[in-house]
DRENFILO-59250 format. One record per residue (C-alpha): residue in three letters; x, y, z. Coordinates in steps of 0.001 Angstrom, whole numbers, plus 500000, padded with zeros to 6 digits. Layout:
residues N
ALAXYZ/...
end
This chain:
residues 276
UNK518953499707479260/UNK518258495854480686/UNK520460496200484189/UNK518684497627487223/UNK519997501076488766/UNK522042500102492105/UNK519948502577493861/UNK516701501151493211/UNK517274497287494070/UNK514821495350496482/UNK515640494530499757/UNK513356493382502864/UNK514723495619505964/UNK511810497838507536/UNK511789500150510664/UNK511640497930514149/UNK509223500662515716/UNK505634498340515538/UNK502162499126516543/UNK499307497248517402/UNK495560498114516965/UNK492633495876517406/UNK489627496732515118/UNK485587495801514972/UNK484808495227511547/UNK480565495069511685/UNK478375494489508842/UNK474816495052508803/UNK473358494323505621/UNK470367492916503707/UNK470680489727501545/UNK470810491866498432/UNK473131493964499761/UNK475901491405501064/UNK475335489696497447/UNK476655492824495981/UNK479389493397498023/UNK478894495780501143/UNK481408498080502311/UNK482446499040505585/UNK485065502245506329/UNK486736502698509818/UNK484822505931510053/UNK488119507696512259/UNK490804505559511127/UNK493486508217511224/UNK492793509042514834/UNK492504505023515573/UNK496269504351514118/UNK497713507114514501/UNK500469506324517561/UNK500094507831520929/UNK503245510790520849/UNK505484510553523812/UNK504984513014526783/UNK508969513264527555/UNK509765514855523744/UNK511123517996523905/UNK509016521129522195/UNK511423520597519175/UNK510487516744519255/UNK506633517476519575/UNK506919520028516287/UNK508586517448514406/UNK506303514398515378/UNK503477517064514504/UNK505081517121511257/UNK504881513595510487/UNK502203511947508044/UNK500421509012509866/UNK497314508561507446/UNK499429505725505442/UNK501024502848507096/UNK502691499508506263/UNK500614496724507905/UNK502846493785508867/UNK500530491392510025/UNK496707490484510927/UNK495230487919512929/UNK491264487237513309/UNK490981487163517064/UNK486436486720516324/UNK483450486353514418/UNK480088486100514345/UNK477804485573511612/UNK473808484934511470/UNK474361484831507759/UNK473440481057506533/UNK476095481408503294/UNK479667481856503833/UNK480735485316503992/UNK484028486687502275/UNK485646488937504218/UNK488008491608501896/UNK490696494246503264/UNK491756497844500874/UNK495241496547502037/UNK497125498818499110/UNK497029501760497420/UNK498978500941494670/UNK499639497235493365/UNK502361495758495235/UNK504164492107494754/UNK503566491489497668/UNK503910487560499033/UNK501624486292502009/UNK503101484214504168/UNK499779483183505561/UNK498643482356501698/UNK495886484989499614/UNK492315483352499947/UNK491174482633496618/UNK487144482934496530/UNK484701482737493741/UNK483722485747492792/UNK480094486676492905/UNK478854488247490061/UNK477152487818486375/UNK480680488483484827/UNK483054485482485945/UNK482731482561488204/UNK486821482769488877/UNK488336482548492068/UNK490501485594492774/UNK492418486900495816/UNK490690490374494769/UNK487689492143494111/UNK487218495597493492/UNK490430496292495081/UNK489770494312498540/UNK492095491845499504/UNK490455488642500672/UNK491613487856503662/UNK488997485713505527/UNK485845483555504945/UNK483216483861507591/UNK481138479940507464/UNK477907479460507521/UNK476034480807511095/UNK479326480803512408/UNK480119481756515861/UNK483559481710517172/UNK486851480697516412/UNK489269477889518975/UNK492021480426518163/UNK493450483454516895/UNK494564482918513163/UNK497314484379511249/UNK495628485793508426/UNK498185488022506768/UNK501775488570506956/UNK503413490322504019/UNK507142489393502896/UNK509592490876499922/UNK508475494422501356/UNK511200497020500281/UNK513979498524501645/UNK512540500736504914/UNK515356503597503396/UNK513807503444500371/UNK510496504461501192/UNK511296507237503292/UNK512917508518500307/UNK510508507886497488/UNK507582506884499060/UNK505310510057498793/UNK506407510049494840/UNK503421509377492477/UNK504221509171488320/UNK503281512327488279/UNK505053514066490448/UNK508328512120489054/UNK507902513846486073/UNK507323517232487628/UNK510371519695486942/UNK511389517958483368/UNK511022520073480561/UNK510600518065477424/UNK512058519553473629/UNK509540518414471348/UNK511851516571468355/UNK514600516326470471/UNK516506513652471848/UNK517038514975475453/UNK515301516363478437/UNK516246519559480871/UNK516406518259484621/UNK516301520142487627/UNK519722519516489078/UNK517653518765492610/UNK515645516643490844/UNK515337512569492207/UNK516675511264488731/UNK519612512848489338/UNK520389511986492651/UNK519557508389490926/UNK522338509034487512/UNK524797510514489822/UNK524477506870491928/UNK524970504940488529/UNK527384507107486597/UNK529843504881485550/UNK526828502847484001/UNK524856504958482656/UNK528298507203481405/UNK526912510527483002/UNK528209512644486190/UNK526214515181487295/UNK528798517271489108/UNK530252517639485729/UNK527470518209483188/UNK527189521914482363/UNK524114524088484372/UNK521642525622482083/UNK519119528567482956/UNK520576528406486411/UNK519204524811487345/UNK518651522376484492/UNK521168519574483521/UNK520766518062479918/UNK519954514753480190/UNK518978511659477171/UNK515271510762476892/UNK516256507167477850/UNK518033507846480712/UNK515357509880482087/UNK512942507477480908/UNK514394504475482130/UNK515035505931485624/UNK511617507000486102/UNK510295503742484771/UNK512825501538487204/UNK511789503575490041/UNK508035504093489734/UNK507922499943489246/UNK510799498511491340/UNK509783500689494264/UNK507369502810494482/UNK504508500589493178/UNK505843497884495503/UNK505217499934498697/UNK502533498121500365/UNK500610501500501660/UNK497553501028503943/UNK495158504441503818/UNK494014504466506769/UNK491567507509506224/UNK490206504988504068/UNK490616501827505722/UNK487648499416505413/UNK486591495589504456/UNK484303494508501877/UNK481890491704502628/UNK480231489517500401/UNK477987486462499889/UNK476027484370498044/UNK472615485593499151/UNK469498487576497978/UNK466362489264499232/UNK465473491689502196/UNK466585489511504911/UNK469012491245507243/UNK472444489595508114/UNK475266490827510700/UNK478760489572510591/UNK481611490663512826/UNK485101490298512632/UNK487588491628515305/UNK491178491832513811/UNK494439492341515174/UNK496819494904513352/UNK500298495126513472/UNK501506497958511604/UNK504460500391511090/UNK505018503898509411/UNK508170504428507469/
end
């Protein structure tokens, strides 16, 4: 099955509700170190993003907003506001932008850098799962301006990850019982791949409402069907959710340099970010 499921189709919509933080990212590092890579983690980055709640909810309100999960966000854009750097190489500034591996397109262009190790001398926009998003020059002080550093685009439907978005492969396969030999699959009638067939039954020739109920809760349903609606979801949608962690939340600097001298580079960034 070549045509994509109606349900799961891109589209570039997101919530209007926007927040804005403005974070110190500080290295302190020895020449060794920074050559290596050193990491820095926004030691309370849940409490730092997580949005102020309104004092005029009511107390249902309050229990739901208690309810909601604000340790993963969608970051919409980040500007470098400073920076400051005694190191005498240039410095390359990384974000963990994404849990997963969006296709995601920035506006503002990915940094290409050499990477900095015995393995390859390729430039990549990555490295060890940091986004470059800045270089720091040489001794460098301050910037004229603020600059646009990212701004992601093609970013799914907003709908679309409310629904799916706390899905991993894994837990898409949870509640499928497989018939080893067999060319079919019980699915929990509640199950998302069948909210998915009933949304595509004249294509894919199957109607939930009208498939008999077996042990109560399973619907028989063909290995490829299954397959291909896990498969079309997982990596139309779900991998293309551009997830921040921000109980993980952190930038990875690196440059070409070596012994025990000790180097400091700061960046203060500008986030714009929603939650779905």
């Amino acid at each position: 099955m070549s045509e994509e499921l109606s349900e799961i189709q891109e589209s570039s919509q997101q919530s209007d509700q926007e927040f804005i933080r403005r974070v110190v990212m500080e290295c302190n590092t020895s020449g060794m170190d920074l050559a290596l890579g050193k990491v820095v983690n926004v030691k309370n980055g849940v409490d730092i993003f997580k949005p102020a709640m309104s004092q005029d909810l009511s107390e249902e309100e309050q229990a739901e907003w208690n309810k909601k999960n604000f340790t993963k966000g969608i970051v919409t854009e980040i500007k470098l506001k400073s920076v400051s750097s005694n190191c005498p190489e240039t410095v390359t500034v990384g974000l963990n932008l994404f849990e997963g591996t969006p296709n995601i397109v920035n506006s503002s262009g990915w940094l290409y850098a050499q990477q900095n190790n015995d393995m390859t001398d390729q430039h990549a926009h990555t490295n060890e799962g940091y986004t470059n998003v800045v270089n720091v020059l040489p001794n460098e002080m301050h910037r004229l301006q603020d600059e646009v550093i990212y701004t992601p685009q093609n970013v799914v439907n907003n709908s679309y990850i409310s629904k799916y978005g706390s899905y991993t492969l894994t837990k898409l396969w949870e509640n499928i019982v497989p018939f080893p030999g067999e060319n079919y699959y019980y699915v929990d009638q509640d199950h998302v791949v069948m909210k998915i067939i009933g949304q595509n039954w004249e294509q894919l020739g199957i109607a939930p409402e009208h498939e008999q109920v077996h042990e109560g809760k399973y619907v028989k349903v063909a290995t490829d069907v299954v397959k291909n609606c896990i498969k079309q979801l997982y990596e139309n949608v779900i991998q293309e959710i551009p997830y921040t962690n921000f109980s993980d939340f952190g930038a990875r600097f690196q440059a070409s340099t070596e012994g025990e001298e000790q180097y400091k580079v700061v960046c203060e960034l500008l986030v714009k970010y929603k939650f779905p």
